[in-house]
N, C-alpha and C positions, 0 to 999 in steps of 0.2 A: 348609586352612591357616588360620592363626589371626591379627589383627589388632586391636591393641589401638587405638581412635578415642577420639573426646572421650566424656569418662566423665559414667555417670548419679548423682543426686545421690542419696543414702540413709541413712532416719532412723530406726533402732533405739530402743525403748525395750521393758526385760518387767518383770515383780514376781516376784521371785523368792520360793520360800517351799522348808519341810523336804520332805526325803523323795526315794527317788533312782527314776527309771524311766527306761531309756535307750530312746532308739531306733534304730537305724542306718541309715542311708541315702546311695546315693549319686547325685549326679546328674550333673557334670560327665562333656561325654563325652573319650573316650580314642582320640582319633582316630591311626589311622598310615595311612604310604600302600602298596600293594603289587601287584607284579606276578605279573599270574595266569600259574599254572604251566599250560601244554599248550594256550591260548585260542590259539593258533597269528599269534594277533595283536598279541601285547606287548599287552595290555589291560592298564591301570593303572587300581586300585580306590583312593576310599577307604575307610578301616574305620573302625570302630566301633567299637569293642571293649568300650564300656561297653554297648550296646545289641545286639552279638552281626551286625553287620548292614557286607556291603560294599554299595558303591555306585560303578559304572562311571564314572569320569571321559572318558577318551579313550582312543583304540590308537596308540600309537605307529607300525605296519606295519612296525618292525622284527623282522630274525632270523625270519620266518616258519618256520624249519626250524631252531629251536634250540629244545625249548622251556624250556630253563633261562635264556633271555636275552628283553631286554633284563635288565641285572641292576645291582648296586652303585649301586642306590636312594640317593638324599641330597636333604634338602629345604633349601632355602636359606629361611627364613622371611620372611627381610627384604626379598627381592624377589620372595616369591612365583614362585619358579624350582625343579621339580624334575628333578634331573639322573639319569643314569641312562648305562649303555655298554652298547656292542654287546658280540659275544663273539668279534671280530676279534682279530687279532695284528699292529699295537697296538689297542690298541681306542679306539675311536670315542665323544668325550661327547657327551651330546644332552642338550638340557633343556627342557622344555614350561613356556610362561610362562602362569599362571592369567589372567593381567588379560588379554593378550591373547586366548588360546587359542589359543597357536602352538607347533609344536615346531621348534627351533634348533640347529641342528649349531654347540656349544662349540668343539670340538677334538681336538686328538688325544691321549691317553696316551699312555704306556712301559708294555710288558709288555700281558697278560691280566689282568682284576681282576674278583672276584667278591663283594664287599664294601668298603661305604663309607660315611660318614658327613660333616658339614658341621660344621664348627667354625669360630668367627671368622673370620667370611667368608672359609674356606677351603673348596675339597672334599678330604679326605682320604681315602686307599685304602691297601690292604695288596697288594701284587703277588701276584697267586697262583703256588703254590706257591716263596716265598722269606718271606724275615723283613724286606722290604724296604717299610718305610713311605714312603708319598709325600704330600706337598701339592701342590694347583694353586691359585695363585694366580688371580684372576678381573677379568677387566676388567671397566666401571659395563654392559656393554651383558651381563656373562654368558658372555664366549667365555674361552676359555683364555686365560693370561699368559703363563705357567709353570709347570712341571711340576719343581717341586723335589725329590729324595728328602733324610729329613731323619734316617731312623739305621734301620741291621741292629735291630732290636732285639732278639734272642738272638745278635749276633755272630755268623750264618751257622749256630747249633746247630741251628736249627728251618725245617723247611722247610713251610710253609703253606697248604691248601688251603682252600679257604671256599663254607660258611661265610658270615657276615657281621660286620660291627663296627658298634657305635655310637657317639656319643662324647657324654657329660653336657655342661650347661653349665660347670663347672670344668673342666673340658678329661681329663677320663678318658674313657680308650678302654677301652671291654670287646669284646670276641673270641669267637667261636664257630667252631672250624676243626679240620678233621683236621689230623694232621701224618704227614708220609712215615717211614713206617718204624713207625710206631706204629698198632695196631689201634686203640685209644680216642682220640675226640674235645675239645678242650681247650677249657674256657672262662678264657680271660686277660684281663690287664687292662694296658694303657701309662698312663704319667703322661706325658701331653704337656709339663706344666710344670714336670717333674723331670725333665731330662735322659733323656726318653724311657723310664723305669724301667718295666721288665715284672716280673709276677707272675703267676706258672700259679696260677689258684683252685681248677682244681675239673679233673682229668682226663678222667673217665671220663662229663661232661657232652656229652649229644649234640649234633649240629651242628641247631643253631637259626638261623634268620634274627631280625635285633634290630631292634629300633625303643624309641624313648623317646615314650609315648604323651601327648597334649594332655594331661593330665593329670599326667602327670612319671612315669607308672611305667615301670620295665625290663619289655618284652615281647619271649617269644619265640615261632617259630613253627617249628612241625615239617612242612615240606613232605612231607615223604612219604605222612600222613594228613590232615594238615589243621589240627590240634590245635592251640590256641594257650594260652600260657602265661605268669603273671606268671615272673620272675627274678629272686632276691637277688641283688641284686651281690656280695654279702660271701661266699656260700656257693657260689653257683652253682647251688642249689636252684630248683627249678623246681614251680611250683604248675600244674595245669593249668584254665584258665575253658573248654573245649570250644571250638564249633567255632562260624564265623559263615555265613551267609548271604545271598545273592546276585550272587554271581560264579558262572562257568562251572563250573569245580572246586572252587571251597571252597579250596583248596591255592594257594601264593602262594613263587615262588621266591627273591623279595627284597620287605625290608621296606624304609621306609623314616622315619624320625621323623616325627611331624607339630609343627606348632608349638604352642611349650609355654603353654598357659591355665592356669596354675594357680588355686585358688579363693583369694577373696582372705579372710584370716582378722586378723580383730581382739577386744580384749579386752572383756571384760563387765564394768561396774564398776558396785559401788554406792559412797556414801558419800561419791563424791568433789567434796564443795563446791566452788564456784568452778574446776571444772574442774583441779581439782588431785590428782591420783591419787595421790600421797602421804598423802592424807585418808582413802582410799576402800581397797575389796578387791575385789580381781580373783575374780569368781565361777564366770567361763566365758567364752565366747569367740560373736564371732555369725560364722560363715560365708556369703561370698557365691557363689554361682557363675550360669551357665546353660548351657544346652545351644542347639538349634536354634530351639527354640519358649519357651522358659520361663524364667523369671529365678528362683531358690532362692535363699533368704536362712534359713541356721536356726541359732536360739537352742538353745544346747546348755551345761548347770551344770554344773560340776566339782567345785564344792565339798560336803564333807561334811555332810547334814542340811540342804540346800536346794532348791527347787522354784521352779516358777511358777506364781506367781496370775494373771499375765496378760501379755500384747504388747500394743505396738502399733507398727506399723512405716509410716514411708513412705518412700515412691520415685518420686521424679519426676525428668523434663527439666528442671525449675525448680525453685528455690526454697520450702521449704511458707511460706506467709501465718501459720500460727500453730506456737508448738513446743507446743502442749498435746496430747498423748499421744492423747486420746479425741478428738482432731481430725483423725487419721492415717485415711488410708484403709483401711488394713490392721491387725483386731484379732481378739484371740481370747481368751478367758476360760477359768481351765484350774478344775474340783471337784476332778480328783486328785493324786496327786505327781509333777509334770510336769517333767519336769528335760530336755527333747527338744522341741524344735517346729520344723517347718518350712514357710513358705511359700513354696507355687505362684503364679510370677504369670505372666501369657502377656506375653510380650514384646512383642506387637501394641498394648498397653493405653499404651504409651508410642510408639508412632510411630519408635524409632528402632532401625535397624537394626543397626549400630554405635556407637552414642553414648556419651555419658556418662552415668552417672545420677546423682541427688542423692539417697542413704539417710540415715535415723536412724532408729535402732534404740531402743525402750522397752523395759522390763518393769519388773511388780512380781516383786521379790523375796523369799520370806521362809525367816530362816534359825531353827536354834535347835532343841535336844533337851532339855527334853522344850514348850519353850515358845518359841512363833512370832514372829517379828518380821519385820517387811515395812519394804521398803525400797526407792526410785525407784533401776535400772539403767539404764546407759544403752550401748552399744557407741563403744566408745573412737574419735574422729576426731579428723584434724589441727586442725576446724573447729570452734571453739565458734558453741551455737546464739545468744548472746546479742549476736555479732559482727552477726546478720542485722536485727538491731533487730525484733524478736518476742518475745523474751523476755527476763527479769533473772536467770533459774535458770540451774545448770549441765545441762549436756548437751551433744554433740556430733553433727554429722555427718559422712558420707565421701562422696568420690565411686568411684563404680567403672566403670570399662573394660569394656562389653559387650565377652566373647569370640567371635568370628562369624570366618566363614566369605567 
């Protein structure tokens, strides 16, 4: 689960110059949560997905003789609550609180549920086999409130097996479920904030478990073999990234979202005097993110016939004492046509485990076909640098949210 605390402070600066080379890379991870199929113990992993890699959180000791349960996975980010039901009639929530390390008899549902999701602090489920959407309202302690249904969504046409559901931050529900009577599997979608509006995407999509990964992508998984896979929303389309590692089977009955870390991304400007971007031109963009161990920060040109001549970046829990570029901790000097850099920094080198940080981002820039011009970049922040009484130049910094654990 992901937690966003007091942010670290960080100062961009590159020199951008002509000439395009990319490079691709990704670091942020893709955390979802899931329960292993056949561990006879409701074992609940996290994954990985950007590192291929589970990791054993706790056993529930539920349903020892089901092994398709504990099931209808949902992570509540905000309190650090993952919920999850037995595969009783009604079935039974239970949610394991991380800060604690306890699990919690919530309450009770209506119906069998084999797919769920968490939306504004709700838990959300589709009753199995019916078209019968439900919310449970939730008390501050986690236990059930109520158990609302809130719309048929095919008017009783469709009758539901699962499968799983997810639901984005805009409150769209995506579906992976057989339906009775029908040999192919459906992937759909509900508009929570459009009078519950359903749309069949994609038919003959197979039944996946979903999650919406720290990273924001749609993930599916195929318990049968193991297989996990990104998923267009729009298509239904299924890429496959292979399999992960470290659980009892590799294979996982229910998914469940982890909390969303997205990287944080801002613009690259040169030109712009007095902090006025109206002056200047957006040439690319710096990205921040990190993972468990490492804080990534990269300088990446968009523009036609431009490069870097050079970085220089810092980051700190503090304030930098000077904004002159070649005073940053962090530099690097490019000979070829650099349009990609990224640095590695260990997250141990700042002492904070969740904090804040203070970045500002440098480069030289230089643009121009068939003749060079260089020019001071700087990554665009709320905070001008001459606000900190260090400098009379323009340039900015940001702060950013370690995303942790």
């Amino acid at each position: 689960m992901y937690k966003k605390f007091k942010p670290i402070i960080v100062f961009a600066v590159a020199i951008v110059c002509v000439v395009a080379m990319a490079v691709t890379s990704s670091y942020a991870q893709a955390i979802v949560y899931g329960t292993s199929l056949g561990s006879g113990e409701g074992d609940i992993y996290k994954i990985d997905l950007a590192a291929g890699t589970a990791t054993w959180v706790f056993s529930t000791g539920l349903d020892p003789a089901n092994s398709s349960w504990p099931n209808s996975n949902a992570f509540d980010a905000v309190n650090n609550h993952l919920y999850y039901s037995t595969s009783s009639n009604p079935a039974k929530l239970y949610f394991y609180d991380f800060d604690s390390k306890t699990q919690n008899l919530a309450g009770t549902l209506v119906g069998i549920i084999a797919g769920a999701s968490f939306y504004d602090g709700k838990y959300y489920y589709i009753r199995n086999d019916t078209d019968d959407l439900y919310a449970v309202s939730l008390n501050a302690d986690g236990t059930v409130a109520s158990v609302d249904k809130k719309a048929d969504f095919t008017s009783g046409a469709k009758l539901f097996y699962f499968g799983d559901i997810v639901i984005t931050s805009e409150g769209v529900l995506y579906g992976s479920a057989g339906v009775r009577g029908v040999s192919s599997h459906e992937f759909f979608k509900i508009d929570l904030n459009n009078s519950y509006n359903y749309t069949d995407i994609a038919d003959s999509h197979p039944a996946l478990q979903l999650a919406i990964g720290s990273d924001g992508t749609l993930y599916g998984h195929y318990a049968g073999d193991g297989e996990f896979y990104t998923v267009n929303p729009t298509d239904g389309i299924r890429t496959s990234i292979g399999f992960v590692t470290g659980s009892v089977t590799g294979k996982f009955t229910d998914l469940a979202s982890g909390g969303l870390c997205p990287p944080f991304v801002t613009d690259l400007w040169v030109g712009a005097g007095q902090n006025d971007i109206t002056k200047g031109t957006n040439v690319g963009t710096v990205t921040v993110t990190n993972d468990s161990e490492n804080l990534y920060v990269t300088y990446e040109i968009t523009s036609t016939n431009c490069y870097m001549a050079e970085v220089h970046l810092y980051v700190g829990t503090e304030f930098p004492e000077s904004a002159a570029p070649g005073m940053f901790p962090y530099k690097e000097e490019f000979i070829d046509n650099t349009t990609e850099w990224t640095f590695s920094i260990p997250l141990d080198d700042f002492d904070e485990e969740c904090g804040d940080l203070v970045i500002a981002a440098h480069a030289e820039v230089c643009c121009g076909d068939p003749f060079l011009e260089c020019e001071t970049a700087w990554g665009y922040g709320e905070n001008a640098l001459e606000n900190l009484n260090i400098t009379k130049k323009w340039g900015w910094y940001f702060l950013y949210a370690i995303c942790c654990d």
